[in-house]
Kinemage of the C-alpha trace (Angstrom):
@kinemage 1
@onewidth
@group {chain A} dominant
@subgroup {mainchain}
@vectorlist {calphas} color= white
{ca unk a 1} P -1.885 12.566 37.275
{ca unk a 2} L -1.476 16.392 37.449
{ca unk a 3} L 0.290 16.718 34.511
{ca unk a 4} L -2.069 14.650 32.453
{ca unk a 5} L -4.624 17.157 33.723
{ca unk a 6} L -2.537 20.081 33.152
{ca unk a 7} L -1.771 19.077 29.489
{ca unk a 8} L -5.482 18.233 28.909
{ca unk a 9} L -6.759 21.406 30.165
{ca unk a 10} L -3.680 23.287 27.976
{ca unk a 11} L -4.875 21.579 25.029
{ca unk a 12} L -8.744 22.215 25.713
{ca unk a 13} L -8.040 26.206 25.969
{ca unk a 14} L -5.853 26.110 23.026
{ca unk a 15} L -8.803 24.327 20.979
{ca unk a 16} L -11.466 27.053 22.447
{ca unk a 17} L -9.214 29.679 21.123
{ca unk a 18} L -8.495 28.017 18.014
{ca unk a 19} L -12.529 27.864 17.169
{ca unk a 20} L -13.218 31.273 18.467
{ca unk a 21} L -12.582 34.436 16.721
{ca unk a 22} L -10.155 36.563 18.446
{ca unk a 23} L -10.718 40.680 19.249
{ca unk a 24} L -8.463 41.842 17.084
{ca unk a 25} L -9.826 39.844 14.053
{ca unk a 26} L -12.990 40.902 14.780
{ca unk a 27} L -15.243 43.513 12.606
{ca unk a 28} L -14.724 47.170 13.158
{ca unk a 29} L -18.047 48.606 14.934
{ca unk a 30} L -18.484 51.183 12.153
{ca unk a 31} L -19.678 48.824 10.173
{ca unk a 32} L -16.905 48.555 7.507
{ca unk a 33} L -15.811 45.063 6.241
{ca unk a 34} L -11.694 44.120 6.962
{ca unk a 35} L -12.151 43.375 2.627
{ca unk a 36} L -11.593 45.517 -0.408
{ca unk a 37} L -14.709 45.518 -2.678
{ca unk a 38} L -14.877 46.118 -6.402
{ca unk a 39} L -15.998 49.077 -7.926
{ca unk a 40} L -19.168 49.172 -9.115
{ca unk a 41} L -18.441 50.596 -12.471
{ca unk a 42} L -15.672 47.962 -13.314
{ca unk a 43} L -16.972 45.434 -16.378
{ca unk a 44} L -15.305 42.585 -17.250
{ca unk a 45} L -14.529 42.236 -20.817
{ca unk a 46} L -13.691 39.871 -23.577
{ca unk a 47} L -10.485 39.609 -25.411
{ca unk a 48} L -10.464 41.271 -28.497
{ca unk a 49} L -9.247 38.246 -30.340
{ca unk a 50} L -10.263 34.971 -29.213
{ca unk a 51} L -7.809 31.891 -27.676
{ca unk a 52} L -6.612 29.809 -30.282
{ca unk a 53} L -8.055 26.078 -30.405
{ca unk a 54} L -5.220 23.434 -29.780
{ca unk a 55} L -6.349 19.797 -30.780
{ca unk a 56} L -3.924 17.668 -28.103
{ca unk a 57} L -0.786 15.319 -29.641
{ca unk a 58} L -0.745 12.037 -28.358
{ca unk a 59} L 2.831 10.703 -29.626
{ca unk a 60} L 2.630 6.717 -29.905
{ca unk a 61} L 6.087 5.939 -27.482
{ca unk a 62} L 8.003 2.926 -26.570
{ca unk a 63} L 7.115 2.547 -22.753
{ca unk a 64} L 9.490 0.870 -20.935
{ca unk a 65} L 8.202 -1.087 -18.051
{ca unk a 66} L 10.106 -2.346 -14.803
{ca unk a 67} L 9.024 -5.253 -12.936
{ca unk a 68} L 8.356 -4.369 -9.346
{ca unk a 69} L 8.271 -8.355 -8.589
{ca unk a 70} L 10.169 -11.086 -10.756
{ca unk a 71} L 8.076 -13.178 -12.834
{ca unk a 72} L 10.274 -16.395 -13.939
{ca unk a 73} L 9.549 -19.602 -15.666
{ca unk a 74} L 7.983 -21.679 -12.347
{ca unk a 75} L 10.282 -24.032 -10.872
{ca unk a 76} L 7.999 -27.603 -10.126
{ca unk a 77} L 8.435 -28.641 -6.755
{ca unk a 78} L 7.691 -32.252 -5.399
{ca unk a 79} L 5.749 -33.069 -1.992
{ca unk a 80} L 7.812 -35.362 0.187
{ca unk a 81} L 5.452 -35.233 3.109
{ca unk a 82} L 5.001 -38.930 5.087
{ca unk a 83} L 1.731 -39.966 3.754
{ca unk a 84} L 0.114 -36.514 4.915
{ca unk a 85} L -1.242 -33.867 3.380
{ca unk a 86} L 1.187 -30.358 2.976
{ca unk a 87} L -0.755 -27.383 4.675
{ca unk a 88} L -0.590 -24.036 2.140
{ca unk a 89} L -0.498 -21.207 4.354
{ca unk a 90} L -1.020 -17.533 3.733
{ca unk a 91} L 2.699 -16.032 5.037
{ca unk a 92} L 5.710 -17.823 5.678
{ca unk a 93} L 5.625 -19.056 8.691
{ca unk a 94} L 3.904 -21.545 11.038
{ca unk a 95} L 1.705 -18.723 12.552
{ca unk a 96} L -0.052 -17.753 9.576
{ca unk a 97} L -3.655 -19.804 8.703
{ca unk a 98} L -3.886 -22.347 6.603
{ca unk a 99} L -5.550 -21.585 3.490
{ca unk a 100} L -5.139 -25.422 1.417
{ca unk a 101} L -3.708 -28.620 1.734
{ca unk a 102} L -1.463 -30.311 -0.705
{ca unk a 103} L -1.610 -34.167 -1.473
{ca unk a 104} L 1.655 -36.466 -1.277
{ca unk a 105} L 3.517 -36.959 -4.369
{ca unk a 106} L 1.895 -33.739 -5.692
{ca unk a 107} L 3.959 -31.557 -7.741
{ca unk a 108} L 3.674 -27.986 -7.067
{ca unk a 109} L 4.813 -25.315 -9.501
{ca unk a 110} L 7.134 -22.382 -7.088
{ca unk a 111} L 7.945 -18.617 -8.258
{ca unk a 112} L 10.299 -17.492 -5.043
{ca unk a 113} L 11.475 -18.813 -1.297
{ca unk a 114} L 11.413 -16.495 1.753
{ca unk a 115} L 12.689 -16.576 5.189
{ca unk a 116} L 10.300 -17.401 7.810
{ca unk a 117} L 9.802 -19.646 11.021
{ca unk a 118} L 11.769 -22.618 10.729
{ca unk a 119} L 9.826 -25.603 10.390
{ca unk a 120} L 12.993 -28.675 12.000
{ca unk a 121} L 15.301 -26.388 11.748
{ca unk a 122} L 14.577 -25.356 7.799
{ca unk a 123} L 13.457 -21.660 8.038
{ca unk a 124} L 12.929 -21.762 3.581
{ca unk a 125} L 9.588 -21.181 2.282
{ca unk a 126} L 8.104 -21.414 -0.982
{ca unk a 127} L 5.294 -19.218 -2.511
{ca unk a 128} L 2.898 -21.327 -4.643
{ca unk a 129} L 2.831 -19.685 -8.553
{ca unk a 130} L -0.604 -19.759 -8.822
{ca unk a 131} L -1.990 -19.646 -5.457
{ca unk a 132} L -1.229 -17.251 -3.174
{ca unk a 133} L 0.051 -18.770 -0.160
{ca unk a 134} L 3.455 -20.676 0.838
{ca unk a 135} L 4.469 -23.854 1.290
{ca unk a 136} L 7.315 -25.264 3.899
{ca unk a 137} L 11.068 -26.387 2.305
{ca unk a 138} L 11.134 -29.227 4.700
{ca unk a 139} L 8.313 -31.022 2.522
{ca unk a 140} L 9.295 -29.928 -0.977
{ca unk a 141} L 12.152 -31.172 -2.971
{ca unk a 142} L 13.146 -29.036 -6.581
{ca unk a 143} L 15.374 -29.474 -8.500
{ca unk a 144} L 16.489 -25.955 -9.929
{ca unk a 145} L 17.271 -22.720 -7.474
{ca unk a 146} L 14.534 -20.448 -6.868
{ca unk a 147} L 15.178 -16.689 -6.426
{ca unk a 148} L 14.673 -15.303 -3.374
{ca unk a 149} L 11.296 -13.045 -3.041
């Protein structure tokens, strides 16, 4: 408890001294400013020739691009649930909302699997290609191996 006081007192003084202007930076009394001022008979002046006009050069490149995510042919998944509908939910996991269902015997195009909660003891999920949200690997049967996300 004291030290909490200590340090907030510490910190208030340091913030008071922080705001207000010390002695030493302070303005002479005589009157005279800390500043160098220009002379009054100093004019500024053109250049005796003027700056040379450059029209900008936009060169037509090749720009190569990198994929910051993988973008594959879809791989078509198949719902195997019993009769009930396949929740779509926004992460993989269990704990994340539900944001659609899927019907039974639905097929479901897939771009990647992730980790996440295991759902009987399968802890694969499936992100939806043109939805975003993930389906559970339990409930989906495919054919052809999906790359991981």
């Amino acid at each position: 408890m004291i030290r909490r006081t200590l340090q907030s007192g510490l910190l208030a003084a340091v913030a008071v001294l922080a705001v207000l202007p010390t002695a030493a930076g302070a303005a002479p009394a005589g009157g005279t400013t800390p500043y160098p001022t220009p002379a009054a008979g100093v004019r500024h002046t053109l250049p005796s020739q003027p700056a040379r006009h450059r029209t900008a050069r936009h060169h037509r490149s090749v720009i190569v691009r990198t994929a910051s995510h993988r973008r594959g042919i879809p791989v078509v998944g198949h719902v195997v649930t019993h009769r009930l509908t396949l929740n779509v939910r926004s992460g993989p996991g269990t704990g994340y909302r539900v944001v659609g269902h899927r019907r039974h015997h639905r097929l479901v195009a897939l771009t990647c699997k992730r980790y996440g909660t295991g759902v009987f003891g399968n802890h694969t999920w499936y992100r939806l290609s043109h939805h975003r949200g993930y389906v559970s690997a339990r409930y989906v049967r495919v054919d052809a191996p999906l790359p991981w996300c």
